[in-house]
C-alpha positions as CSV (number, residue, x, y, z in Angstrom):
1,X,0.0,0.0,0.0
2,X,2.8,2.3,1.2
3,X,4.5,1.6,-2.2
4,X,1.4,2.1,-4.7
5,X,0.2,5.7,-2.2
6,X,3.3,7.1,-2.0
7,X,2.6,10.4,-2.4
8,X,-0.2,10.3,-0.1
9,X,-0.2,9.7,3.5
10,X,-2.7,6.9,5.3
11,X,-5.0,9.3,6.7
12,X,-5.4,11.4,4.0
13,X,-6.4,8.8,2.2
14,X,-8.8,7.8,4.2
15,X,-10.0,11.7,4.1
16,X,-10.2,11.1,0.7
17,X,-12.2,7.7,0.5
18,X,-14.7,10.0,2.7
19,X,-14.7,12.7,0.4
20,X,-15.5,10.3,-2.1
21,X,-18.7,8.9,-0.1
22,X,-20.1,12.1,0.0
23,X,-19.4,12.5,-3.2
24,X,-21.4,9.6,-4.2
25,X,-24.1,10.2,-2.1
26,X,-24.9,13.7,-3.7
27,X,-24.4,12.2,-7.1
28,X,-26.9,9.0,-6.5
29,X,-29.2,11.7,-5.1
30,X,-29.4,14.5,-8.3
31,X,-27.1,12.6,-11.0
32,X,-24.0,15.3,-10.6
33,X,-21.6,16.8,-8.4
34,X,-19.4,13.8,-8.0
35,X,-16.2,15.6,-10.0
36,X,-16.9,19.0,-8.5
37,X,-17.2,17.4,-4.6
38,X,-14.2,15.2,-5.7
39,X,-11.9,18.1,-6.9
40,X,-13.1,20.6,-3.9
41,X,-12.4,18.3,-1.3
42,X,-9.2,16.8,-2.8
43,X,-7.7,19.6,-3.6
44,X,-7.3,21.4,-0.4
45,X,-5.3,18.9,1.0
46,X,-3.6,17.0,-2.3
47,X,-2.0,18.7,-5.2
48,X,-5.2,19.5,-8.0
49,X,-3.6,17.7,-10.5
50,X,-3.6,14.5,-8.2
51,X,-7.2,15.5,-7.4
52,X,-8.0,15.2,-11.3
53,X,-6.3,11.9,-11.2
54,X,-8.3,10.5,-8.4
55,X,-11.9,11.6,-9.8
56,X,-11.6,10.0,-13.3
57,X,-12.5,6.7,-12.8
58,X,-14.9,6.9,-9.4
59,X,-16.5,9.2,-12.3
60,X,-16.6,7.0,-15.4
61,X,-17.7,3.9,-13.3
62,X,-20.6,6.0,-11.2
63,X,-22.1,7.6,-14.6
64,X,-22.1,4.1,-16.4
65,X,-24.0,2.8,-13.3
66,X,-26.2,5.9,-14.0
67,X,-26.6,5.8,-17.7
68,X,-28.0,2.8,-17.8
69,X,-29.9,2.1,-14.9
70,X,-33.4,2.2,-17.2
71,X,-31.2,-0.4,-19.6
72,X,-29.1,-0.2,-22.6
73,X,-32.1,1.0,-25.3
74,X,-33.2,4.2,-22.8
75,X,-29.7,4.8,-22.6
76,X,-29.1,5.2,-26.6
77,X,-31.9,6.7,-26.9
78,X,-30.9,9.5,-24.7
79,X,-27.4,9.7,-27.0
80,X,-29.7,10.2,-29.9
81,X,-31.2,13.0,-28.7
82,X,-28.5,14.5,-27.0
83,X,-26.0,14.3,-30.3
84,X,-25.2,17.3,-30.7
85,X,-24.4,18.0,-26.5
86,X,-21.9,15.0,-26.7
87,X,-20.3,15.9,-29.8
88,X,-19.5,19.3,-29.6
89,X,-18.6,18.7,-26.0
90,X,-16.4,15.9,-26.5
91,X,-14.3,18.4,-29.6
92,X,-13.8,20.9,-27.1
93,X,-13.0,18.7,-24.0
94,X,-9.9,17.2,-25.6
95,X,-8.9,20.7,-26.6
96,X,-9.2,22.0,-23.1
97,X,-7.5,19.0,-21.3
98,X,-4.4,20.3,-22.7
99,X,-4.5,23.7,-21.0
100,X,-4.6,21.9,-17.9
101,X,-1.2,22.8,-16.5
102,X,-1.1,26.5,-18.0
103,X,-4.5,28.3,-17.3
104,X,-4.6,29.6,-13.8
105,X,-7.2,27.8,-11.4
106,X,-8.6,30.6,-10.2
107,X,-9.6,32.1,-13.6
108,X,-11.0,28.4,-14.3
109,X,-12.8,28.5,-10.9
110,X,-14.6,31.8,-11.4
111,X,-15.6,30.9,-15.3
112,X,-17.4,28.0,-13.8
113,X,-18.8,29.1,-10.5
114,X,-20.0,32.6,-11.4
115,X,-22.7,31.6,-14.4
116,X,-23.8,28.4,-12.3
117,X,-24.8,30.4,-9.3
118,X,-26.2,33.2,-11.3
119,X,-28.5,30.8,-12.9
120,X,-29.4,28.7,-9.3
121,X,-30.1,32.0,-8.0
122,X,-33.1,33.2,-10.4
123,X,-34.4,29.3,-10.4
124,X,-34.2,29.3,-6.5
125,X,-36.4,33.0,-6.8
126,X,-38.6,31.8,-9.6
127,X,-37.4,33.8,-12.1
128,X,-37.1,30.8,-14.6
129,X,-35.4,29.9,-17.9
130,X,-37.4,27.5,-19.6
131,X,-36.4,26.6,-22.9
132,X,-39.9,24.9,-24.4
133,X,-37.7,23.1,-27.4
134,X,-33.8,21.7,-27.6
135,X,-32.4,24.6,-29.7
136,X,-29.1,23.6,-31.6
137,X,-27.6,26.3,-31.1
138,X,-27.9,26.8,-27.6
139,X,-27.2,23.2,-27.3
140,X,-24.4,23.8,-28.9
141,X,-23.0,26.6,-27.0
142,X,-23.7,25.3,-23.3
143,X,-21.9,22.0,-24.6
144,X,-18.9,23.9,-25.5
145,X,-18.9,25.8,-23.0
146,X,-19.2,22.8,-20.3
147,X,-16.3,20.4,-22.3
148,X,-14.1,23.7,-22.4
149,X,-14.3,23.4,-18.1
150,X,-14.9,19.8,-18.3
151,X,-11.2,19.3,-19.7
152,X,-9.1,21.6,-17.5
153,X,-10.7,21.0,-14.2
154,X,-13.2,16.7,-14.5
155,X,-16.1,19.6,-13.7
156,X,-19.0,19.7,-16.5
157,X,-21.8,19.1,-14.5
158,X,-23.3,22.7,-13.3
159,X,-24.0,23.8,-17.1
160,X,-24.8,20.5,-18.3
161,X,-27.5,20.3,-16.0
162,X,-28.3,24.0,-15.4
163,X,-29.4,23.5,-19.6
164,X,-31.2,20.0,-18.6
165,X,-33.3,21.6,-16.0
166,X,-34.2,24.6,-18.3
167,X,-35.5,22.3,-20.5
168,X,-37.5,20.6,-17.4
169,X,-36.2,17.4,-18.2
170,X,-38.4,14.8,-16.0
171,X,-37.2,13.4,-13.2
172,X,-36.1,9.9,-14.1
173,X,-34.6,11.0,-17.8
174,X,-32.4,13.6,-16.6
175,X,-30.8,11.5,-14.5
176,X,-30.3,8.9,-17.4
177,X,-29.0,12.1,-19.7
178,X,-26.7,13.1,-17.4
179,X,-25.3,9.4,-16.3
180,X,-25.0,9.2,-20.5
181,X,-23.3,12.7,-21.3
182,X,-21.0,12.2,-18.1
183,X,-20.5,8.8,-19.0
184,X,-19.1,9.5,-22.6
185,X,-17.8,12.5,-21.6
186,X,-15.3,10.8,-18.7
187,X,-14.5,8.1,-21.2
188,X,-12.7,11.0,-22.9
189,X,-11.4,13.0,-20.3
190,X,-9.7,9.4,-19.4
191,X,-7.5,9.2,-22.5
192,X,-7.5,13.6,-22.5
193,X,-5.5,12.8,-19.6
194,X,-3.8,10.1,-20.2
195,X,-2.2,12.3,-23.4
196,X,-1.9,15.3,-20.6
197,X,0.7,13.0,-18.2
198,X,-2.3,13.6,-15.5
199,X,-3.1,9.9,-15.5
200,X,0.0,7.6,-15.1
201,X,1.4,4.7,-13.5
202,X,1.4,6.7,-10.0
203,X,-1.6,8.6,-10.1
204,X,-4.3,5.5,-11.6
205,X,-4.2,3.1,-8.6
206,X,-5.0,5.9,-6.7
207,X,-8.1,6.8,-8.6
208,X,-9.2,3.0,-9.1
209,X,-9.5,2.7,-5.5
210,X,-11.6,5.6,-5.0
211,X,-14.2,3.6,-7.2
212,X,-15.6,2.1,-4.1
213,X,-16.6,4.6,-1.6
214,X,-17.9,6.7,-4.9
215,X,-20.0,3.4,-5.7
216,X,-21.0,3.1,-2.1
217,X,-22.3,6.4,-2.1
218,X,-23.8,6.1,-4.9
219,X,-26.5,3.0,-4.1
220,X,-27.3,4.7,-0.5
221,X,-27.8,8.4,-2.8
222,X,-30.2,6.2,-5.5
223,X,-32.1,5.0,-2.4
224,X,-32.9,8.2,-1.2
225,X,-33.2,9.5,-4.5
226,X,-36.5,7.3,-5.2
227,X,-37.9,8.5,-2.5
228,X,-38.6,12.0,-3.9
229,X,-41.2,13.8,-6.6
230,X,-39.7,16.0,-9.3
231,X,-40.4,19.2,-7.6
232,X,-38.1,18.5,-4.4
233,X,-35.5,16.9,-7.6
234,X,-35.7,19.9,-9.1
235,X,-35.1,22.5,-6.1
236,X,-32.6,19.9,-4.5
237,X,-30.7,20.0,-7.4
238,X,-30.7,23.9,-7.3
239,X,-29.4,23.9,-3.8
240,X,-26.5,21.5,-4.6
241,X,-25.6,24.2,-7.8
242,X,-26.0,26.4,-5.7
243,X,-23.9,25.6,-2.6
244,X,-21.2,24.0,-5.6
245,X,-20.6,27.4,-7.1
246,X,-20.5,29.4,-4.2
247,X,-17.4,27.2,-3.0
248,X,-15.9,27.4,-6.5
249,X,-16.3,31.5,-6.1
250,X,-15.3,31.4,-2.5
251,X,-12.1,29.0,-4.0
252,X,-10.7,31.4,-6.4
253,X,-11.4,34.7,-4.4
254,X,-9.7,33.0,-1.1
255,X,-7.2,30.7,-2.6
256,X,-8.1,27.6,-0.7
């Protein structure tokens, strides 16, 4: 063990398999978060790029369990639909992934959190944005903005879903979407990374065991999350955008 965690001490790794339960938890409750509680919670007391390491495959493993929890036919449906999301997202995630080591965090930090919470904010006091029809273009745009983010920093979530919930996506298919477009999406931020040097022969055991608390977390957040109507889905899933972009703001302004 001492020999495969070197660079990581035996109680912050448990820390770490902790964070990871949480993460899973929030994730098996409103289909996201896992990367951004990952990253946030890693990265204050490991180096980020060993935070990125450790969320990739808790993250590919948790959105295939969530992609195709309705089976294999719902879950190519949802690619169908969602096309143009996963292809223009996927073209500018491997672009991004390379600026990983250059762009400073805080820049990346604010890009993300500021938008999110803007968006949470009027949701949360009713001032909706409902978007009656997919409209390529918008499509489009959200999807490059969320694989630009999604390859610097494993965090695509917040406007990936703030676009799903503007749609009003029910309940049980937005969950499916997002397990599908965070699914595909961490299948290429694996080999991104790979290409980056973030992912290597040091850094991948790491990550690998962090599958288990993240699954963990997970089943016990898919539990709770059957036990609640769209409306409390919907404005849980605000408050979890909500708290997750005021800690990405509160990140870059304070440094830690």
């Amino acid at each position: 063990m001492d020999m495969v965690f070197s660079f990581i001490s035996p109680a912050h790794l448990a820390v770490a398999f902790g964070v990871a339960l949480v993460a899973g938890t929030v994730k098996g409750m409103v289909g996201f978060a896992l990367p951004m509680i990952l990253i946030s919670g890693l990265s204050s007391f490991i180096s980020p790029d060993l935070a990125l390491a450790g969320l990739i495959f808790p993250t590919l493993i948790t959105n295939g369990m969530q992609a195709m929890r309705q089976g294999r036919s719902a879950a190519i449906e949802s690619i169908k639909r969602f096309r143009i999301f996963l292809l223009v997202g996927l073209f500018f995630l491997l672009i991004s992934a390379q600026l990983v080591r250059v762009l400073p965090q805080e820049v990346l930090l604010l890009i993300i959190g500021v938008p999110v919470m803007a968006f949470a904010l009027m949701q949360i006091a009713g001032k909706n944005i409902v978007l009656k029809n997919t409209n390529r273009r918008v499509e489009a745009a959200v999807a490059a903005f969320a694989g630009l983010i999604g390859g610097v920093s494993g965090v695509w979530g917040p406007p990936t879903v703030a676009y799903l919930t503007a749609l009003g996506t029910e309940k049980t298919e937005q969950m499916r979407v997002q397990g599908v477009i965070y699914g595909l999406g961490a299948i290429a931020l694996l080999f991104a990374h790979i290409g980056s040097g973030v992912v290597r022969a040091e850094t991948a055991p790491f990550s690998v065991a962090m599958i288990v608390p993240a699954v963990i977390g997970m089943w016990f957040g898919g539990k709770l999350q059957d036990r609640i109507d769209q409306a409390a889905f919907k404005k849980a899933t605000l408050w979890v955008l909500l708290i997750a972009s005021a800690n990405l703001i509160r990140r870059a302004l304070m440094g830690f």
